[in-house]
C-alpha positions in Angstrom: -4.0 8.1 6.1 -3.2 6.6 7.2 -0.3 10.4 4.4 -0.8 13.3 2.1 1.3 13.2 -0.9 2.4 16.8 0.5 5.1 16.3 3.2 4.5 20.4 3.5 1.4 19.7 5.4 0.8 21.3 8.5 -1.2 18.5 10.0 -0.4 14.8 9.5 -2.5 13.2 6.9 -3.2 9.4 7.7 -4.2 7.4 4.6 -6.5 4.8 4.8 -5.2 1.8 3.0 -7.1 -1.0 2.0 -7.2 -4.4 0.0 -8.2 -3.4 -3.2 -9.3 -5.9 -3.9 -12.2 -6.1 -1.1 -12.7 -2.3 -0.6 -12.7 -0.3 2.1 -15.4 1.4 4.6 -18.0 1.1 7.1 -21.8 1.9 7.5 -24.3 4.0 8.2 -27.5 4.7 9.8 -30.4 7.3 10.0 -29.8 10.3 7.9 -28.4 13.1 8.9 -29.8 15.1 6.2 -26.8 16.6 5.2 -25.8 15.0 1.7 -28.2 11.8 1.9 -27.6 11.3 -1.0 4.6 -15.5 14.8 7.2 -16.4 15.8 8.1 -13.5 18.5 10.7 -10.8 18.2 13.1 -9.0 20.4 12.3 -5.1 21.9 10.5 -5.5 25.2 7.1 -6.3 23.2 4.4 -8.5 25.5 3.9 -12.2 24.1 0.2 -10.8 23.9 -1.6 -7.9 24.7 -4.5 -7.0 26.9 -7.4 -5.5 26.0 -7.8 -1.9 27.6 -11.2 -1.3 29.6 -10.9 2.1 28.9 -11.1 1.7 25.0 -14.1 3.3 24.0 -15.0 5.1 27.4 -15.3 8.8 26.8 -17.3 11.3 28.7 -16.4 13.8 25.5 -19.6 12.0 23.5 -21.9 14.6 22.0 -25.2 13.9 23.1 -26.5 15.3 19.9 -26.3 14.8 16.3 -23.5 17.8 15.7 -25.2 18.9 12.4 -28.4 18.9 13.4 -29.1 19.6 16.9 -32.5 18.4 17.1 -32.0 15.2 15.7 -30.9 12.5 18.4 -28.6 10.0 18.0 -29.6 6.3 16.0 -27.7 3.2 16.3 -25.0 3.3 13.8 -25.2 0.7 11.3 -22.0 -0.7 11.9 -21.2 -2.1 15.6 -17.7 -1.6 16.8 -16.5 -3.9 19.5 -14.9 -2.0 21.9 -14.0 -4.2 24.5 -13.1 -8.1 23.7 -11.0 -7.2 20.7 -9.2 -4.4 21.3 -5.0 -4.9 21.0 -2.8 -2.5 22.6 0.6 -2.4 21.9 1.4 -2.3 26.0 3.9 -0.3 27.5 5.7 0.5 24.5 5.7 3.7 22.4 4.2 2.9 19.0 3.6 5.1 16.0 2.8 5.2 12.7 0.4 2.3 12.6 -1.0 1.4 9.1 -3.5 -1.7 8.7 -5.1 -4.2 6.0 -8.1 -6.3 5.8 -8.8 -9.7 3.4 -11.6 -10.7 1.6 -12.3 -13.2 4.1 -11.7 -10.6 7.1 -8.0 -10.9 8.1 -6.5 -8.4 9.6 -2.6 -7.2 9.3 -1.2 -4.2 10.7 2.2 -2.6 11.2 3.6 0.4 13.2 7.1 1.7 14.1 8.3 1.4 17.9 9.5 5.0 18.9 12.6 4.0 21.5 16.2 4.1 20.9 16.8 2.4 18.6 13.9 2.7 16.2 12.3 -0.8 15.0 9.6 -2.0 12.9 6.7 -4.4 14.0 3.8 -6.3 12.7 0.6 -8.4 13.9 -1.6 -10.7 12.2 -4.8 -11.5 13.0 -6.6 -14.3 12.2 -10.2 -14.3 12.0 -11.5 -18.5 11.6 -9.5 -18.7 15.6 -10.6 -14.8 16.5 -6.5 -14.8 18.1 -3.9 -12.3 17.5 -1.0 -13.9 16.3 2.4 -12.5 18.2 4.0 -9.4 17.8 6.7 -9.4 15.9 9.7 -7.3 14.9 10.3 -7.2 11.4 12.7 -5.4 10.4 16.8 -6.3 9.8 17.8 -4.9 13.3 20.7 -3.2 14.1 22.0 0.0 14.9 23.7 2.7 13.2 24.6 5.4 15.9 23.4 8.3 12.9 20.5 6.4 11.7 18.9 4.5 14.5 15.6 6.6 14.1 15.5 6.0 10.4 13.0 3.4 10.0 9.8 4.9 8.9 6.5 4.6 6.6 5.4 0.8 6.5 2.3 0.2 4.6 0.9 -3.1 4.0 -1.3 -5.0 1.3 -2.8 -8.3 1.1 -2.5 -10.2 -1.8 -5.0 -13.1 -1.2 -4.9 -14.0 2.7 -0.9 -13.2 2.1 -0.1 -9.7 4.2 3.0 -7.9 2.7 4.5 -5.2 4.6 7.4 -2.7 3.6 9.0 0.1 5.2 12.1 2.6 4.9 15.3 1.6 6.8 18.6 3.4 6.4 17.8 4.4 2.7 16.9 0.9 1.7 13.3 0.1 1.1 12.4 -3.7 2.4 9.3 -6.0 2.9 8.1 -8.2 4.8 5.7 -11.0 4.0 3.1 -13.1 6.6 1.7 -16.7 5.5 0.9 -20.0 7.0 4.4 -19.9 8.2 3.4 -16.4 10.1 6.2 -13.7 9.6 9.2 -14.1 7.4 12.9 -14.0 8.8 15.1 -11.6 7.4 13.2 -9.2 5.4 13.9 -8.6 1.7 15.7 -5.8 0.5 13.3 -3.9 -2.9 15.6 -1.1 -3.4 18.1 1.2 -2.4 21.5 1.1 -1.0 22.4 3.0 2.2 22.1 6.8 2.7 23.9 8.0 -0.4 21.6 6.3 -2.7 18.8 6.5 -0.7 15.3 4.6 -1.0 12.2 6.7 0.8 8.2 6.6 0.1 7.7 3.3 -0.4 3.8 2.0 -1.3 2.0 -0.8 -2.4 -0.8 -2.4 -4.2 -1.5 -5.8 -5.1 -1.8 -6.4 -8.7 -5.3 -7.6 -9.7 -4.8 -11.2 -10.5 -3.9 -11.9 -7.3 -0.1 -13.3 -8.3 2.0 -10.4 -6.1 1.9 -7.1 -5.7 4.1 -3.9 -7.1 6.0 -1.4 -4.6 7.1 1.8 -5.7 9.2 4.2 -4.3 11.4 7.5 -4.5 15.3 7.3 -5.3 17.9 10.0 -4.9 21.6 10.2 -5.2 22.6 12.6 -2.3 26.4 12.1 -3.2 25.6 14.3 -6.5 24.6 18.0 -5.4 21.5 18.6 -6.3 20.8 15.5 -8.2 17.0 15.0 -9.7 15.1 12.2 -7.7 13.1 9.3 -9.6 10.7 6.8 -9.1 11.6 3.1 -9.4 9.0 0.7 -9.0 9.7 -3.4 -8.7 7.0 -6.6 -8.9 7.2 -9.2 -5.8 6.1 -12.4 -6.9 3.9 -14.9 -4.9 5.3 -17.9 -6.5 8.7 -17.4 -6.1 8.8 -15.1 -3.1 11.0 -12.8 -5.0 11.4 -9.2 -5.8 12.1 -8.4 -9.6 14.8 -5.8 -10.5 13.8 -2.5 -10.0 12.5 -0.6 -12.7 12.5 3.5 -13.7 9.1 5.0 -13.9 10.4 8.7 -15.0 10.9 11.8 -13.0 9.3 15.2 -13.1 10.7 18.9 -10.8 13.9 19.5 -9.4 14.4 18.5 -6.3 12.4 16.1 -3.8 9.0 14.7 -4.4 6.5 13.6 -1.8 4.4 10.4 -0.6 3.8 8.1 -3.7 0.0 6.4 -3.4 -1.1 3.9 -5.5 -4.2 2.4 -6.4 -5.7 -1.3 -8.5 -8.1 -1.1 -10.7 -10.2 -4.0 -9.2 -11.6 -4.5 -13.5 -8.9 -4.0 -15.8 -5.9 -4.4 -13.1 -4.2 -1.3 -13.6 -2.2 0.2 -11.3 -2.5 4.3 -11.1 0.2 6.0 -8.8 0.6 9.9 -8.1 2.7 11.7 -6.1 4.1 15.6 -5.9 7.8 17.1 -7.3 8.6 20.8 -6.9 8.0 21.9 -10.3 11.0 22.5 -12.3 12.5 25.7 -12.8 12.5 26.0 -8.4 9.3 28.1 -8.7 8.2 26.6 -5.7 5.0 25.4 -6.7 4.6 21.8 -6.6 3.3 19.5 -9.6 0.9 17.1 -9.2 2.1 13.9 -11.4 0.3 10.8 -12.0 1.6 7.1 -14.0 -0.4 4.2 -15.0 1.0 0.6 -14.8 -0.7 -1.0 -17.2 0.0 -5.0 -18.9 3.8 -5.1 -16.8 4.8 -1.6 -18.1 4.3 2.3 -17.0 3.1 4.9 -19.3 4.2 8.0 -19.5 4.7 10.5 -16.4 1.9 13.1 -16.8 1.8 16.1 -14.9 -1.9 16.8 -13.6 -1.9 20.3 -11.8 0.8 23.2 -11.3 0.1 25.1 -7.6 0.9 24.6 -4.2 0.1 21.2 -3.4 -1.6 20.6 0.1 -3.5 17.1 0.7 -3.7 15.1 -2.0 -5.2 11.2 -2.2 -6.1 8.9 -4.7 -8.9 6.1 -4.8 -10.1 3.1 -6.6 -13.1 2.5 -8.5 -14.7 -0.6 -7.3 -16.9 -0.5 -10.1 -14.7 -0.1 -13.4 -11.0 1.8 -14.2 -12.1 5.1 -13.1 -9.9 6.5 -9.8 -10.8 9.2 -8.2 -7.5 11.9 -7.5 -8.4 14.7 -5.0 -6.2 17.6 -3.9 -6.2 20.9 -2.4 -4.2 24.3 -3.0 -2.8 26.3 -0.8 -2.5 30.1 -0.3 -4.9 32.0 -2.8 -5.4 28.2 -4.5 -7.0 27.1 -1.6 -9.9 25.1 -3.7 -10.7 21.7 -3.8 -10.1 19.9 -7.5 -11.2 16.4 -8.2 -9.7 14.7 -11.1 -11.7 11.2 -12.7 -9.8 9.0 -14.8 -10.7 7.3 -18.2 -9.0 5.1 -21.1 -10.8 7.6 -22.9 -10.3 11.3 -21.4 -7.5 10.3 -19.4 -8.1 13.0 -15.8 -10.7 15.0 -16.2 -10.5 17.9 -13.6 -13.3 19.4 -11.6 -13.3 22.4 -9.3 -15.7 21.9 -6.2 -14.5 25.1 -4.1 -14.1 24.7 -0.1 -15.4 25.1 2.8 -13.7 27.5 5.3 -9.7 27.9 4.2 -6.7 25.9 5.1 -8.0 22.5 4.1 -5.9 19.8 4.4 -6.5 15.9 5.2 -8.5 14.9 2.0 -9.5 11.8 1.9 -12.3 9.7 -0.6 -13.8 6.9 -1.4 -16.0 5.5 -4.1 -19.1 4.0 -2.8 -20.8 0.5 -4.5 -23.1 2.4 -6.5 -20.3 4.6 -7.9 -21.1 7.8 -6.2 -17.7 9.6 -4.5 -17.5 10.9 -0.7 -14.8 13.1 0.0 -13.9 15.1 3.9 -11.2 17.0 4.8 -10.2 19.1 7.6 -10.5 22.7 7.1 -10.3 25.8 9.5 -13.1 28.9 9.3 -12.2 32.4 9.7 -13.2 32.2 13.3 -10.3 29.7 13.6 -12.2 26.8 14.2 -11.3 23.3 12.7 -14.0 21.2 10.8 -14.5 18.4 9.5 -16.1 18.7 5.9 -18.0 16.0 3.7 -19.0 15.9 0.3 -20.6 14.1 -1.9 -20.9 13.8 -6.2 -23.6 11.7 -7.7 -22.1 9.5 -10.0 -25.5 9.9 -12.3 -25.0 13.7 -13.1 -21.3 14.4 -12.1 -22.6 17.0 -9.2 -21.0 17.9 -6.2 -22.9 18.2 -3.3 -22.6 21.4 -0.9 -20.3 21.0 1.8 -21.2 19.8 5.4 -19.5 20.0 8.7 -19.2 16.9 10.4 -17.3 18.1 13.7 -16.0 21.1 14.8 -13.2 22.7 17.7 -9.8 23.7 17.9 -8.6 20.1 17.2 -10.4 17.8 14.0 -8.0 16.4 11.7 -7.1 13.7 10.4 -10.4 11.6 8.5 -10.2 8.3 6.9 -12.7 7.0 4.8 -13.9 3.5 4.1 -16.6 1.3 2.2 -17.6 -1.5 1.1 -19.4 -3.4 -1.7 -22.8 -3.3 0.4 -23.5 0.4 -0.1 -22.1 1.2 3.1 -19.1 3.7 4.6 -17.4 4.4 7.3 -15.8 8.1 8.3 -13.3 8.5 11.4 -11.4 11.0 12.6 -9.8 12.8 15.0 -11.5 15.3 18.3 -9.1 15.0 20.5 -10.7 11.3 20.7 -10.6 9.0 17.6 -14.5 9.1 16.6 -16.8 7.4 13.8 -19.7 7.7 11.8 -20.6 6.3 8.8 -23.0 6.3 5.6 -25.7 3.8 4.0 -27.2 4.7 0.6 -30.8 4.5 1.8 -30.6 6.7 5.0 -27.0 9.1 4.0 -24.3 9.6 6.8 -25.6 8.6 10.4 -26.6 11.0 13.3 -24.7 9.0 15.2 -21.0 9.9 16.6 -19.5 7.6 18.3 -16.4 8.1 20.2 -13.4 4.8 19.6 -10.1 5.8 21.2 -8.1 5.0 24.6 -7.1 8.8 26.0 -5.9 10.7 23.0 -6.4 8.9 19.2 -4.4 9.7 16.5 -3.1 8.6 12.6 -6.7 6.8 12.3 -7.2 4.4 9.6 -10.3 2.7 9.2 -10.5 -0.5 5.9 -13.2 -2.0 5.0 -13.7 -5.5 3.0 -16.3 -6.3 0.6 -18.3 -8.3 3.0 -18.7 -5.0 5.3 -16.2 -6.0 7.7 -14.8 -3.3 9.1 -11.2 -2.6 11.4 -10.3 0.7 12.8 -6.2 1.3 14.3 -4.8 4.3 15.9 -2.3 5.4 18.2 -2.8 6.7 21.2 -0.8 9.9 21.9 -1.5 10.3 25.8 -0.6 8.6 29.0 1.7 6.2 27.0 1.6 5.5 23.6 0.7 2.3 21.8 -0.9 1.4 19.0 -5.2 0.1 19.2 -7.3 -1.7 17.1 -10.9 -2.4 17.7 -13.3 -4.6 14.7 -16.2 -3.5 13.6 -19.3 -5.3 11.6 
């Protein structure tokens, strides 16, 4: 998603965010049997782009059902358009593409253009005209000769049809915000000053009552040697347009801390955040901390897990205040823990064990009836790569067994999806960008389908509530640029 909260990773982890407030996901079909149950900027960017003919065309398709060989391949419940709709960022050399999807099937998305010097982009699309509004460059422009490459991590959120987008420039975090007007000029600065007091990590999440959203982000002061990070968070209000004073959530460790998610509770409207800090002391194992934004204020910073951190990610609830946080060890910690969240309990942690060693990539999603899907990559002693699903029944609180999805020398990289029909989409990366996806009656599909144009990478699939479904990705051969193809 597309990121872990690690930035020790060995493999990119590419988060899937989504609306919270419409879900996320895609469908499935036949079982598989495994566990059923605009105004335009400057940079060299087209005025439009041109769908790619050779989107979707792969002679890599498996002409089986991977798990189970003798099962052949049904229609997948949700049908991706691979042709009419799919944008390419032409000629230009985009990266680190994130997307969002409204309630009433809207599309933003957001990438960085990889050419001196560095710049940040976004593209709306609208779906009452089915048109692609321009590409635009968002960011405050300008060059620094030491920094031009330091533009990185946008993530965007709708809050109603409103997209918001942020990013990290030059140590300053800043937003961007698209509306009937289409893109805004100069983007808003949230935080941060320049290099010496430096703003990184910056997420979002729209707060439940639909009035603006909340950013939060990592601060240091790299003119004080070895100077404790925190995290500051600030409100952006739709009314006004404005960004509130940032605020301190707390700090926990010593040094740096890694890839702040956040979640909305789509019920009570809380906002839960975790992220890792080297634990204090310089023991090198990471700890896992987690902060709830609840009524305009944070609790207290609580620290969930001591080990080394690999691959963590944290999901809503669509159906009450109970996120889902799931991580991954590393070394002779190499299991998989879940962690539920209650008013009552607070996180209540589970071990599920692994499959194979080496996992990284988690991601999860709770499904409309409440039941939790996790996959991940993780690597066999044979040195092959899988991808690995799971799934706990929200009735008894039991994990499935886990079930390879995929398997080579190259899967990575899954994002997960659903929405409020029962439905749930999986892609990922073999070399291609592939799908599959999940329906409550039948479980995950025996159909694999492969999405990409040459070589997909940093997937991320969202989902709304009404099961419509958008999948982005960058391709990573024969020119880069960034793809997304709609799904329903």
């Amino acid at each position: 998603m597309q990121s872990s909260l690690s930035g020790m990773s060995k493999k990119l982890l590419v988060l899937a965010l989504a609306s919270v407030l419409v879900g996320c996901g895609g469908g499935g079909g036949s079982g598989g049997g495994d566990d059923a149950g605009g105004s335009g900027g400057s940079g060299g960017l087209p005025a439009d782009s041109t769908p790619d003919a050779s989107v979707g065309d792969s002679t890599d398709s498996p002409s089986e059902n991977p798990e189970n060989p003798e099962t052949p391949d049904t229609v997948a419940a949700v049908q991706w358009d691979t042709q009419a709709t799919a944008m390419r960022d032409v000629g230009t050399n985009g990266g680190d593409p994130t997307i969002a999807i409204s309630a009433s099937g809207n599309v933003a998305v957001a990438w960085i253009e990889k050419e001196y010097p560095y710049s940040v982009w976004a593209r709306f699309y609208d779906k009452s005209s089915d048109t692609w509004g321009q590409a635009t460059q968002i960011d405050k422009g300008g060059v620094d000769a030491d920094t031009y490459y330091d533009r990185t991590n946008p993530q965007v959120t709708f809050v109603g049809e409103t997209a918001i987008v942020v990013w990290d420039q030059e140590g300053v975090v800043y937003s961007s915000i698209h509306d009937e007007n289409g893109w805004s000029g100069n983007p808003q600065v949230i935080g941060g000053q320049d290099m010496t007091i430096q703003a990184i990590g910056v997420s979002i999440a729209p707060l439940q009552d639909g009035s603006g959203a909340l950013a939060m982000y990592e601060l240091r002061d790299n003119s004080v040697f070895d100077s404790v990070p925190s995290m500051r968070s600030a409100e952006f209000s739709l009314a006004t347009g404005t960004w509130s004073a940032p605020v301190d959530v707390g700090l926990v460790g010593s040094t740096v801390s890694y890839g702040v998610q956040m979640v909305t509770d789509p019920e009570s409207g809380h906002i839960h955040a975790a992220w890792e800090a080297p634990k204090a002391g310089g023991t090198g194992a990471n700890a896992l901390v987690t902060a709830s934004y609840k009524d305009g204020a944070w609790g207290s910073v609580e620290l969930i897990d001591y080990q080394y951190i690999n691959s963590a990610t944290i999901r809503p609830d669509p159906s009450g205040d109970r996120p889902i946080l799931i991580w991954a060890g590393q070394g002779m910690n190499d299991g998989i823990t879940a962690a539920r969240y209650s008013d009552a309990d607070g996180w209540v942690l589970t071990d599920i064990g692994n499959y194979g060693t080496d996992t990284t990539d988690i991601e999860s999603v709770t499904l409309a009836d409440g039941d939790i899907v996790i996959a991940y990559g993780a690597t066999t002693s044979n040195g092959i790569d899988h991808i690995v699903r799971q799934r706990m029944e929200i009735d008894d609180g039991v994990w499935s067994d886990a079930v390879p999805t995929d398997n080579s020398y190259m899967v990575d990289e899954p994002s997960l999806a659903a929405d409020a029909l029962g439905r749930a989409v999986l892609a990922y990366r073999n070399i291609n960008t592939w799908v599959t996806d999940y329906t409550e009656e039948n479980g995950w599909s025996a159909d694999f389908q492969p999405l990409r144009y040459n070589s997909g990478a940093e997937n991320k699939v969202v989902m709304n509530a009404a099961g419509e479904a958008a999948l982005i990705w960058s391709n990573t051969n024969n020119g880069r640029g960034v793809y997304v193809l709609f799904g329903q």
